[in-house]
C-alpha positions in Angstrom: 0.0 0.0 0.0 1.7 3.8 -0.8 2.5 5.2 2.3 0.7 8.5 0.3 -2.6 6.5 -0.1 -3.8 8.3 3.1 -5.0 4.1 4.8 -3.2 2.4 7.3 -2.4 -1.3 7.5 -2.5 -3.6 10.8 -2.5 -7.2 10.4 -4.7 -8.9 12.7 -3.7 -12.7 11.5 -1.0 -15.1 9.7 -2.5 -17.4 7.4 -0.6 -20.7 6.3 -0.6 -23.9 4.1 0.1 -27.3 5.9 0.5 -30.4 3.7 -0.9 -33.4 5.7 0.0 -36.8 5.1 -1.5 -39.9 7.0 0.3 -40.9 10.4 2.2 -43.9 8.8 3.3 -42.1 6.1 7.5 -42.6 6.0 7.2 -39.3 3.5 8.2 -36.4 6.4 8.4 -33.2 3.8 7.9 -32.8 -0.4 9.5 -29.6 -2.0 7.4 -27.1 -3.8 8.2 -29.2 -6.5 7.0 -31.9 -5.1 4.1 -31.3 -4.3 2.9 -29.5 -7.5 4.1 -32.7 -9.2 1.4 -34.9 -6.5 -1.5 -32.4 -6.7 -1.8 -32.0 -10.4 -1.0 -36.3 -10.8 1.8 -36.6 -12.1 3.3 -38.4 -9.3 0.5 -40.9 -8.5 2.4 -43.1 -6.1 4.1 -42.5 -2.7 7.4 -44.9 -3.8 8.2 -41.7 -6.2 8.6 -40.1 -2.9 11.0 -43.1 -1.5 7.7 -43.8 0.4 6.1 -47.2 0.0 4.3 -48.6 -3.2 1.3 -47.3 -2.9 -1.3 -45.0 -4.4 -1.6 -41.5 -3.5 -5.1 -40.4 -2.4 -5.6 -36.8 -3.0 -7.5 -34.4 -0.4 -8.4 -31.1 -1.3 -10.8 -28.7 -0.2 -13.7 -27.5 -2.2 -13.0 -24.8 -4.9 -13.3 -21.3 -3.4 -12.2 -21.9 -0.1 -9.7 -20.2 1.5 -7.1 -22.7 1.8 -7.4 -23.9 -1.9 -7.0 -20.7 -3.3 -4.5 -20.1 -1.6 -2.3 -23.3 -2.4 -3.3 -23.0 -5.9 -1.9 -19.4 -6.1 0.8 -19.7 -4.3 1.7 -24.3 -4.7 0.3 -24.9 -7.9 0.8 -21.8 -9.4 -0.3 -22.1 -13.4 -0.4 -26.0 -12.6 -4.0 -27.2 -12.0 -5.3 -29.7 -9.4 -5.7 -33.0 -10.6 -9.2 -34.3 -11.5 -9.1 -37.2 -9.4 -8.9 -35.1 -5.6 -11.5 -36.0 -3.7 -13.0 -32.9 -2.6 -13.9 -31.7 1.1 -16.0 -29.0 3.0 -13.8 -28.0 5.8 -10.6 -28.3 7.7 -11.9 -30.7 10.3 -13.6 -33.1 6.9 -10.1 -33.2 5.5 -8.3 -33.9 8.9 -11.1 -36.7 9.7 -10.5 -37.9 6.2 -6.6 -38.1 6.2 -7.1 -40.6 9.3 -9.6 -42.2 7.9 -7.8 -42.7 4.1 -4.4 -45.2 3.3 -1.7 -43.5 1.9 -3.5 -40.1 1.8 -2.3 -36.3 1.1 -4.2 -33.4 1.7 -4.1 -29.4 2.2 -4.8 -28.2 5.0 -5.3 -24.3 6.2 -4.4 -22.9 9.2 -3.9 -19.6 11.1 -1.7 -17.6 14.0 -3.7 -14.9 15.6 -1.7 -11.9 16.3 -3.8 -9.6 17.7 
C-alpha cells in the first residue's frame, strides 16, 4: 500500500498452508516441487517419494475456499489440481479424512492470531 494513499495497514492474522499426510506415512516433507508434481497427478504413487508402493489419495478442499485458493496461487501456481482429488467442505472433513484414508495427502489451512 503507498505510504501516500492516506490508509493504514495492521494485520490482525497469519494465514498458512500445511500439507498433511497420514500418520504412517514414512514421506516427512515434499519440496514445492514436489508437491505441485502430487496435486496436479503426475506423481500418483508415494514410492516416487522413496515412500512405499502405494497410491496416492488426493484431499483437497472445495473450490473457493480459503485454503485452496491459496495453495493453488501460491503451490500450484499455473499448474491445476488433478481431476481425481476427492473434494472436502472443511478443515476438520479433511483432517477426519486423512485418518480415515491409506496413503492419503491433503491441504490443510491454518492460522496464528496476532492480535
Amino acid at each position: 500500500m503507498p505510504a501516500d494513499s492516506g490508509f493504514w495497514f495492521n494485520p490482525v492474522a497469519w494465514d498458512g498452508l500445511v500439507v498433511v499426510v497420514g500418520v504412517d506415512n514414512p514421506v516427512e516433507s515434499l519440496s514445492r516441487a514436489e508437491s505441485q508434481a502430487v496435486f496436479n497427478g503426475r506423481i500418483p504413487n508415494w514410492s516416487s517419494l522413496a515412500g512405499s508402493d502405494q497410491p496416492i489419495t488426493l484431499l483437497s478442499r472445495e473450490r473457493g475456499s480459503g485454503a485452496r485458493t491459496l495453495f493453488e496461487q501460491r503451490v500450484l501456481a499455473e499448474q491445476r489440481l488433478s481431476i481425481n482429488a476427492l473434494l472436502l467442505s472443511g478443515n476438520t472433513a479433511l483432517l477426519e479424512a486423512v485418518a480415515a484414508t491409506p496413503e492419503p495427502v491433503g491441504v490443510r489451512c491454518w492460522g496464528l492470531w496476532t492480535g
